[in-house]
C-alpha positions as CSV (number, residue, x, y, z in Angstrom):
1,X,50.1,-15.4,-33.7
2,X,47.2,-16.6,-32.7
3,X,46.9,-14.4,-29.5
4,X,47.5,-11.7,-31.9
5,X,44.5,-12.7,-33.8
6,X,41.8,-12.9,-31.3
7,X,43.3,-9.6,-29.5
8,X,42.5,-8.4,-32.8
9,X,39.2,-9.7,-33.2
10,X,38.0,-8.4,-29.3
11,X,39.3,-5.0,-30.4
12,X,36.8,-5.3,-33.3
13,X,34.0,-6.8,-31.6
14,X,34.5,-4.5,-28.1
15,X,32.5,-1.5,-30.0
16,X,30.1,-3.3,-32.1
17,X,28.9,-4.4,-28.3
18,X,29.1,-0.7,-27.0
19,X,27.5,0.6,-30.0
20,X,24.7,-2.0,-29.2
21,X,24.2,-1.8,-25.5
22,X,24.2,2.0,-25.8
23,X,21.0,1.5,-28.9
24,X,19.4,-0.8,-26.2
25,X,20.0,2.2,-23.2
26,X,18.6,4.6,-25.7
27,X,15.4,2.9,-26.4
28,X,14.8,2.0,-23.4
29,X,15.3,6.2,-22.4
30,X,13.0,6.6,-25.4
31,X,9.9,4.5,-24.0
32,X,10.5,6.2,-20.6
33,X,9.3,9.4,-22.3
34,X,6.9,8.1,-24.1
35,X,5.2,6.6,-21.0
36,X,5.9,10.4,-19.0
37,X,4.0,11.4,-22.9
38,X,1.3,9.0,-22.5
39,X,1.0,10.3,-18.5
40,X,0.4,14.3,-18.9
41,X,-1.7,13.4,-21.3
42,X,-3.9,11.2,-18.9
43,X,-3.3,13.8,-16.5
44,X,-5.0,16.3,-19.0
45,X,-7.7,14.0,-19.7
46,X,-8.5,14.3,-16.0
47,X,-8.1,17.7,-15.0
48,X,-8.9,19.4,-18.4
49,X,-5.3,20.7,-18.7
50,X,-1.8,19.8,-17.9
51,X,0.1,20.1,-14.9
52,X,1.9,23.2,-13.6
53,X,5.6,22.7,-13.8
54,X,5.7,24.3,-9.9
55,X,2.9,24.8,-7.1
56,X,3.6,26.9,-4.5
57,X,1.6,29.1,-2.2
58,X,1.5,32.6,-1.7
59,X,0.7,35.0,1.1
60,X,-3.0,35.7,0.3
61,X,-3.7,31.8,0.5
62,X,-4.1,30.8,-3.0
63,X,-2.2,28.0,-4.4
64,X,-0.7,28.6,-7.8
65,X,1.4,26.2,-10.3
66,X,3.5,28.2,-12.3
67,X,6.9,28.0,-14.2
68,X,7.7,31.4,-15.0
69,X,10.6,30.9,-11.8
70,X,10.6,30.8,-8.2
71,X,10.7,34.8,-7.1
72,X,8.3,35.6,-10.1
73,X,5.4,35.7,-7.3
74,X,5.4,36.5,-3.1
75,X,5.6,32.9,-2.0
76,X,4.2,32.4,1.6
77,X,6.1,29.7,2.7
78,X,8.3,26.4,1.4
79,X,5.7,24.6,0.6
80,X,6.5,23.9,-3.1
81,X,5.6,20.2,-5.2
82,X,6.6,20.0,-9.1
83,X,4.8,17.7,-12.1
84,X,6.4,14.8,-11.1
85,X,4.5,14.3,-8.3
86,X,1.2,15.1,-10.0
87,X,2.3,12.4,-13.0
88,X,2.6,9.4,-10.1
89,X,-0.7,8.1,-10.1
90,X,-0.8,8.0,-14.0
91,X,2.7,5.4,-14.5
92,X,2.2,2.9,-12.0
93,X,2.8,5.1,-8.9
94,X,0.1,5.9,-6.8
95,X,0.7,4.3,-3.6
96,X,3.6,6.7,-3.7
97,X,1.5,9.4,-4.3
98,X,-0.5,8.2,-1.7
99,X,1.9,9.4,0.6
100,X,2.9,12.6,0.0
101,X,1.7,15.3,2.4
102,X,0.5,18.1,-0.4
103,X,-0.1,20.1,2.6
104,X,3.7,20.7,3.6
105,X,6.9,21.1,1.3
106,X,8.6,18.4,0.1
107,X,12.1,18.1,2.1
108,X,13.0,17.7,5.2
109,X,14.4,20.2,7.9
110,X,17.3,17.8,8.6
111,X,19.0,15.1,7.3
112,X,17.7,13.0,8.6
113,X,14.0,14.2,8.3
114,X,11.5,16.0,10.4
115,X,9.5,19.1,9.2
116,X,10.8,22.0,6.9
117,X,11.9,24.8,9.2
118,X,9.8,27.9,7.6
119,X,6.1,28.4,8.0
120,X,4.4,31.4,6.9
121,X,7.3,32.5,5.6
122,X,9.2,32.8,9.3
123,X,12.6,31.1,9.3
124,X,12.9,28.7,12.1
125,X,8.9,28.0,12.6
126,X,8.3,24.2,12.2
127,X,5.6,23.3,10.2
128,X,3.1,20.7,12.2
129,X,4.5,17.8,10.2
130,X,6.7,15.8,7.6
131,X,6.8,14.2,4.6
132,X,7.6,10.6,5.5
133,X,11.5,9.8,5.3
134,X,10.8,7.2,3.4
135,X,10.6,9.2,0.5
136,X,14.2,9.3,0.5
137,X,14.3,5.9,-0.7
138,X,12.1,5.8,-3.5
139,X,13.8,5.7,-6.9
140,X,11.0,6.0,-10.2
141,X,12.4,3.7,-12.6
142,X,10.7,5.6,-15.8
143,X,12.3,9.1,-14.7
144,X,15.8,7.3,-14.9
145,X,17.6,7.5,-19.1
146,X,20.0,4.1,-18.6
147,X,22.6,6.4,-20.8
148,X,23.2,8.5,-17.5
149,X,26.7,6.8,-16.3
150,X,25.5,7.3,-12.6
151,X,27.1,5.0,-10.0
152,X,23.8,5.2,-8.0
153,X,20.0,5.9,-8.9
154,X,19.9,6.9,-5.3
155,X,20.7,10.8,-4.7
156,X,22.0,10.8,-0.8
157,X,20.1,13.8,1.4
158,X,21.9,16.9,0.3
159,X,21.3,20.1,1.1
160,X,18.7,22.1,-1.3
161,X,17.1,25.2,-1.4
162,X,17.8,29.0,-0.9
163,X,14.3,30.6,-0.7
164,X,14.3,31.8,2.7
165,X,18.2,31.6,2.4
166,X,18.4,31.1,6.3
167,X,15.9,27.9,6.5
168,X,17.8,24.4,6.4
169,X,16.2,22.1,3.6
170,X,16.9,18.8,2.4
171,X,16.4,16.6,0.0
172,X,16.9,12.9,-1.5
173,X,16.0,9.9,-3.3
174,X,15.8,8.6,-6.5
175,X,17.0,10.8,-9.6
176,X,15.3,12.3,-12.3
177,X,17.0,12.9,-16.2
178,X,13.7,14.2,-17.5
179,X,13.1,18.0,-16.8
180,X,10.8,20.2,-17.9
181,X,11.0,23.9,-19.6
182,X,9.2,26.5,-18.4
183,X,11.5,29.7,-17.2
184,X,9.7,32.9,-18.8
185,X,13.0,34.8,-18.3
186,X,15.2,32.6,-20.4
187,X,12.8,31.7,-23.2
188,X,11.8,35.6,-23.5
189,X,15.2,36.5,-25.0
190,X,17.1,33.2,-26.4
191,X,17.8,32.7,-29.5
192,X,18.6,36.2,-30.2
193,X,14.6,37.9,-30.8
194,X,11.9,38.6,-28.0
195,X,9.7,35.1,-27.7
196,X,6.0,34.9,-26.4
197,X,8.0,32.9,-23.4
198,X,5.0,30.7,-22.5
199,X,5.9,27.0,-22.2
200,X,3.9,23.6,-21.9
201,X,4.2,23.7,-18.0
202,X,3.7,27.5,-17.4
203,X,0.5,27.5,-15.4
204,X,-2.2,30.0,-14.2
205,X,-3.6,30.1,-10.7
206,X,-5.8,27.6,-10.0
207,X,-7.7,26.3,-6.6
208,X,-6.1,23.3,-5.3
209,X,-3.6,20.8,-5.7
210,X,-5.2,19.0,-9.3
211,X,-4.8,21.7,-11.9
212,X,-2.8,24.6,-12.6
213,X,-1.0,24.3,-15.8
214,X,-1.8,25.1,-19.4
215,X,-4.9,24.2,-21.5
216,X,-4.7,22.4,-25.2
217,X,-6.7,25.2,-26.8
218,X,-3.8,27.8,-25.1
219,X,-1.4,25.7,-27.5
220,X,-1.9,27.8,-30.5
221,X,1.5,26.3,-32.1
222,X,0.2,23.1,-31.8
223,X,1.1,20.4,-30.1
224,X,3.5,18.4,-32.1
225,X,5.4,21.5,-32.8
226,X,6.3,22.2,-28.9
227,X,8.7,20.8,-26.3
228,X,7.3,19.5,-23.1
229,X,9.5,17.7,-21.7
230,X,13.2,17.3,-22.4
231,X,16.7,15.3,-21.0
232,X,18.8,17.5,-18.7
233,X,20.4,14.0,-17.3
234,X,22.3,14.5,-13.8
235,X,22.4,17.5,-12.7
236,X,24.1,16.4,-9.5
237,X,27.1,16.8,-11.7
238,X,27.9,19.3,-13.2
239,X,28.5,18.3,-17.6
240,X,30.4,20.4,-20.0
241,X,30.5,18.9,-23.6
242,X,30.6,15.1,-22.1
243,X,33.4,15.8,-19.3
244,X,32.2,16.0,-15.8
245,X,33.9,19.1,-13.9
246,X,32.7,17.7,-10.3
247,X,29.7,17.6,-7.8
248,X,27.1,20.2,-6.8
249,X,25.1,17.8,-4.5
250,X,26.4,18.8,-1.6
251,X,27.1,22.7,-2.3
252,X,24.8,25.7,-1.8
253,X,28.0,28.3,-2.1
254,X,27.0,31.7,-4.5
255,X,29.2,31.9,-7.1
256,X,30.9,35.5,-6.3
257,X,31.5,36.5,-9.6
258,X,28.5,35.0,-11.9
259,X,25.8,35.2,-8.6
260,X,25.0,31.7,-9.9
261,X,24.3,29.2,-7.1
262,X,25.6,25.3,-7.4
263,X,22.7,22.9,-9.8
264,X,23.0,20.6,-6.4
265,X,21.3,17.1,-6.2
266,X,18.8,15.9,-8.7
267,X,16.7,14.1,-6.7
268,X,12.8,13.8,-8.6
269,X,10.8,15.8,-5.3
270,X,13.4,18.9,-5.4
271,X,11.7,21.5,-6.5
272,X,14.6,23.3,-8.1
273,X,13.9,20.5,-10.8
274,X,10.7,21.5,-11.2
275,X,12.1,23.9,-14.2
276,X,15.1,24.5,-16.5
277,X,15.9,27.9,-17.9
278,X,17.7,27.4,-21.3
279,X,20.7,29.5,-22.0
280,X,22.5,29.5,-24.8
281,X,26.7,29.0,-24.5
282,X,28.6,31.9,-26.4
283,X,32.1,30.6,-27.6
284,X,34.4,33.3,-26.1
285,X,31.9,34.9,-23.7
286,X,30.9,31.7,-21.6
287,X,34.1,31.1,-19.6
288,X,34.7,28.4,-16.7
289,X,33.6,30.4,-13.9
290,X,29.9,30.4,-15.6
291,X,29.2,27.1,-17.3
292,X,31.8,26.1,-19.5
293,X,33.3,25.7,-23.2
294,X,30.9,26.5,-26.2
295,X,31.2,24.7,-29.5
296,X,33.8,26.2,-31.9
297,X,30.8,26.8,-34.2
298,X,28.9,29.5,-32.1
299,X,25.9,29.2,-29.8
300,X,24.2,25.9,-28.7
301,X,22.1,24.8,-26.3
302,X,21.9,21.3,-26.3
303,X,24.8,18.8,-24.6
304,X,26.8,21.8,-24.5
305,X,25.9,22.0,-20.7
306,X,23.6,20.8,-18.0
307,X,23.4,23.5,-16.1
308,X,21.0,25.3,-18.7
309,X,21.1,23.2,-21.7
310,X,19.5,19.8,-22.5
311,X,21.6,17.2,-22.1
312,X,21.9,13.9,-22.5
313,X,24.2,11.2,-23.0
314,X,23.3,9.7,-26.1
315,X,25.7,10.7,-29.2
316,X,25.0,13.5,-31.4
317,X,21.9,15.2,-29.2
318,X,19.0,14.5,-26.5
319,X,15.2,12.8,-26.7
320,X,12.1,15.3,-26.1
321,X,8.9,14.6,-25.7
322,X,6.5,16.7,-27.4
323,X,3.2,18.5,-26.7
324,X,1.2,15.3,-28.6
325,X,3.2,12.6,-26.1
326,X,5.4,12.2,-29.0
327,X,9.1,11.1,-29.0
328,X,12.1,12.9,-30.9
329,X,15.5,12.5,-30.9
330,X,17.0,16.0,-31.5
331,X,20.0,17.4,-32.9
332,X,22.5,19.2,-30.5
333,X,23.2,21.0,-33.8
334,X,19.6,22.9,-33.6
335,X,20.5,26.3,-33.7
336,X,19.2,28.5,-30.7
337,X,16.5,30.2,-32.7
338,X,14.6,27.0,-33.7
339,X,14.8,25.5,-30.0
340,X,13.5,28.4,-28.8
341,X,10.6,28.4,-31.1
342,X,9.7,24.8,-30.0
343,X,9.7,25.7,-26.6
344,X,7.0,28.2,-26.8
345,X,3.9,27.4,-27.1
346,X,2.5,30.9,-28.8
347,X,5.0,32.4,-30.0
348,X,3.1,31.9,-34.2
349,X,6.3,30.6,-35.1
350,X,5.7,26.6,-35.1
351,X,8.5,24.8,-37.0
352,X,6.9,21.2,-37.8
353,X,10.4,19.8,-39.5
354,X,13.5,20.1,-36.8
């Protein structure tokens, strides 16, 4: 009888301590944004404008930071860096930055390092050096949510990359659950009606490494009404509705019938990272073979999927940061429409209660 009791009890208790641990995991995913928040927004103080989700650099020379997706401009070569390396120095990081080589991609051209193998955009030709190895070991504490049920924060060197499809690249290290939005393509059309499709890390040209994404006064929506940075939590697996349906870290296979290549590792220097392109999920039109189960109530596009949604693993929808460094826990009941219009920056539809 008494057995019976206590098994009774721990059945009781056994959530309540869940319930808890997950509200202490949640917090502490809530002050990691708040800290990436507090960083763009040094970074703006700096540089007079926030960093480009993407820099990349094209044939004529110039650098450019840009979100608007990868074959949007004639990219030279493979030497592409995203915003997390530009936040570094601004939460705690800079003798990391302090390594980077912004003069060659990030990656390696083999698993075990060594230069990328495309310069000048010529398959095969070595660039004159490599981003230290080392790299492949660093994990960035405040780009980790605790809710992600990893087994590792490490990402093991995987293969990354398909822009020139023929050049080996690699990648690894520590993982990042914090992505930004800034894919012109998606945003243009979702939610149903034509959007302005400019984002919070859409970027202009710019000369050098320093600047290249948008200004405060280009935020005509203002800045508590716009995403910047959202959870799209391991995308190393690949998440429908909650239930993982297997790796894509080692995978660059095209899809034959959707054309869709794998989301592969989601370590915080792959560039593929450097952007997510929202899509909404279409019960009856968005089958297996692309992405997965809708909700039986229609469209969504958050923790429906982490291929193209945000995602998270926190009950009932996912943390965003917004434009003012803000934090807000956000429904995955949003409908489409209202996401999209908090994802664009100047569209003149700014929804201040969501």
């Amino acid at each position: 009888m008494v057995i019976a009791i206590i098994a009774v009890l721990i059945s009781l208790l056994l959530p309540a301590v869940q319930q808890a641990r997950e509200a202490a995991r949640r917090t502490q995913c809530k002050n990691n944004l708040k800290q990436l928040g507090l960083a763009f927004h040094n970074y703006e103080g700096t540089h007079s404008r926030f960093p480009g989700a993407i820099y990349m650099v094209l044939k004529t020379g110039t650098a450019y930071g840009m979100g608007t997706g990868i074959r949007a401009q004639a990219v030279d070569d493979l030497n592409l860096h995203m915003w997390t390396e530009m936040l570094l120095p601004y939460i705690d990081q800079a003798n990391l930055y302090s390594q980077i080589n912004f003069s060659v991609p990030q990656g390696w051209g083999t698993t075990t390092g060594g230069p990328v193998l495309s310069s000048g955009g010529v398959p095969g030709a070595a660039y004159n050096a490599a981003q230290p190895f080392s790299l492949s070991n660093s994990v960035i504490p405040g780009f980790l949510c605790p809710s992600t049920p990893r087994s590792s924060n490490t990402m093991p060197i995987y293969a990354g990359g398909d822009f020139p499809a023929a050049t080996p690249l690699f990648f690894g290290g520590g993982s990042l659950d914090y992505v930004a939005v800034a894919m012109f393509s998606a945003i243009k059309g979702f939610g149903g009606v034509a959007r302005s499709g400019r984002t919070m890390l859409d970027a202009d040209s710019f000369n050098g490494q320093s600047s290249g994404g948008v200004k405060i006064s280009q935020v005509t929506d203002g800045l508590s009404n716009t995403l910047l940075l959202g959870e799209i939590a391991f995308k190393s697996q690949e998440w429908w509705m909650g239930k993982s349906v297997g790796s894509n870290a080692t995978s660059t296979t095209v899809n034959a019938t959707t054309g869709q290549r794998p989301i592969q590792g989601d370590a915080w220097m792959d560039w593929h990272l450097g952007v997510s392109g929202m899509r909404p999920i279409t019960t009856g039109s968005y089958s297996t073979t692309n992405g997965g189960p809708g909700r039986s109530d229609g469209q969504c596009a958050i923790n429906c999927n982490n291929r193209w949604n945000l995602y998270s693993f926190h009950t009932g929808g996912t943390q965003i940061v917004l434009g003012d460094g803000s934090v807000k826990f956000t429904s995955q009941s949003m409908s489409t429409g209202t996401l999209a219009n908090v994802m664009c920056i100047d569209d003149g539809n700014p929804v201040s209660e969501f």
